[in-house]
C-alpha angles and dihedrals in degrees: 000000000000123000126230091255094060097043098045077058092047088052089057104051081046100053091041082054092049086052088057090045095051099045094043086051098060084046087043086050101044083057091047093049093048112045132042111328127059129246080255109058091048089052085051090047091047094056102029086056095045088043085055095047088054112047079087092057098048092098090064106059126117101227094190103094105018093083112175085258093059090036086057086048099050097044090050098059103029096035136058108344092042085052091048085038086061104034090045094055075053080071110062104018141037132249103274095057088048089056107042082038099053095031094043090050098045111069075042098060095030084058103052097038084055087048086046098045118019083022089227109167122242098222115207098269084065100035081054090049085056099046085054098047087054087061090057099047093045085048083053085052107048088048084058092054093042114038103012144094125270114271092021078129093071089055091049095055082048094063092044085062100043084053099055093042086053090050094040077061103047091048088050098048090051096046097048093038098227122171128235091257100053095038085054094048089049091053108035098028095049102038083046093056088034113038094025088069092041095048087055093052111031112007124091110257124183076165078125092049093049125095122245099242091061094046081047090054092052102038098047093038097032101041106021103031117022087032113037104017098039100049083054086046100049082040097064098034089058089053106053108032090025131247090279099069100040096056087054085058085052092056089072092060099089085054096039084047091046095052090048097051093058090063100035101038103020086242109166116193131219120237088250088057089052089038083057097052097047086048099047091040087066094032082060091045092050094051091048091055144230099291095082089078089058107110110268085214121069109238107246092209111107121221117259126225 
């Protein structure tokens, strides 16, 4: 067995993963918004390819607290509308906006929907993050008005969305306590039974027009990797350095995405994108509070009398 040295390693190089994964995902999704396919095609591909990586997995699951309510649930905010939520905002805006957007959103919505729900209070470390975050996101804004192109707003409320479904996941999850196996199953194996079906007969496709290589991108990173690898990634590293960590790792995704997106799709940022992530980078780190800086390994000196 591994001690708690070794897996608390093993957490970190998971969660810094999951921080790749993530940010790969928002520059993977801005191409496949703005080239051949539609956003709904990619949403069908993402789901069609994870349903298919966990049919071998079924027989694991732990049916006690993933009732069909909670299934629907779950498949409702974490499937399909979060994914054209996301791929929509690829649309109208670039990568930088997506990820000071989504991550910026999220700690705010998560707040209020565990207020709301398990009436935890923000403290004002946490109201003070939020605040901070809002700058960033304003400064995003502004940069849209100022710099951008016309209709970068519609993106913007797109993100929004994408970031409380997200959150609307992530508090369910916790409150019902499902595991990373059974809330993989709800989402990929019911919006593949449910909007496969719907994409076939009523969704615009150009899935035949499109070149292999890009129906090869989405499937593999969507489906395989964003989808399938990364929700047993964040899983694990949740378990053994604690949510709160690792969310801390996940606040350096809107800078990790920003810096992709120069390279692979020749994004330049302005100096108020990169003001905003910086912003909202600090404004996540403040609402999940000051414990994170506390050391992952125990210290092995005794206290002396």
């Amino acid at each position: 067995m591994n001690s708690p040295r070794n897996e608390s390693a093993i957490g970190i190089v998971a969660g810094l993963i999951t921080l790749c994964i993530f940010s790969g995902t928002l520059v993977v999704s801005r191409i496949g918004a703005t080239n051949t396919l539609t956003i709904y095609d990619v949403a069908a591909l993402r789901f069609g390819v994870a349903a298919v990586c966990v049919l071998p997995f079924l027989g694991m699951v732990k049916w006690e607290n993933l009732t069909w309510r909670r299934s629907f649930t779950l498949a409702l905010v974490g499937g399909a509308v979060f994914a054209l939520f996301l791929l929509g905002g690829f649309i109208f805006a670039p990568v930088a906006h997506g990820g000071i957007i989504v991550n910026g959103a999220m700690p705010i919505f998560a707040a209020i929907m565990t207020w709301l729900i398990f009436r935890e209070g923000l403290g004002l470390g946490k109201i003070a993050g939020v605040i901070i975050i809002l700058i960033g996101v304003a400064a995003t804004g502004w940069d849209a008005m100022e710099f951008g192109t016309p209709g970068q707003w519609r993106g913007h409320l797109l993100f929004l969305g994408a970031a409380a479904c997200n959150s609307g996941f992530l508090t369910a999850v916790r409150g019902w306590r499902i595991g990373a196996l059974e809330s993989l199953v709800a989402v990929m194996g019911l919006n593949s039974l449910i909007y496969l079906p719907i994409w076939i007969l009523f969704l615009p496709s150009s899935i035949h027009e499109a070149p292999w290589q890009e129906i090869a991108l989405q499937g593999v990173y969507q489906g395989i990797i964003a989808a399938f690898i990364a929700g047993f990634m964040i899983a694990y590293a949740a378990r053994t350095i604690g949510s709160t960590r690792q969310a801390a790792i996940m606040s350096g995704a809107p800078a990790m995405a920003l810096l992709m997106a120069i390279p692979l799709l020749n994004e330049i940022p302005s100096w108020l994108s990169v003001g905003g992530v910086i912003i909202v980078t600090i404004g996540i780190l403040m609402t999940l509070g000051l414990n994170i800086f506390k050391p992952v390994f125990p210290s092995n000196n005794k206290n002396k009398k």
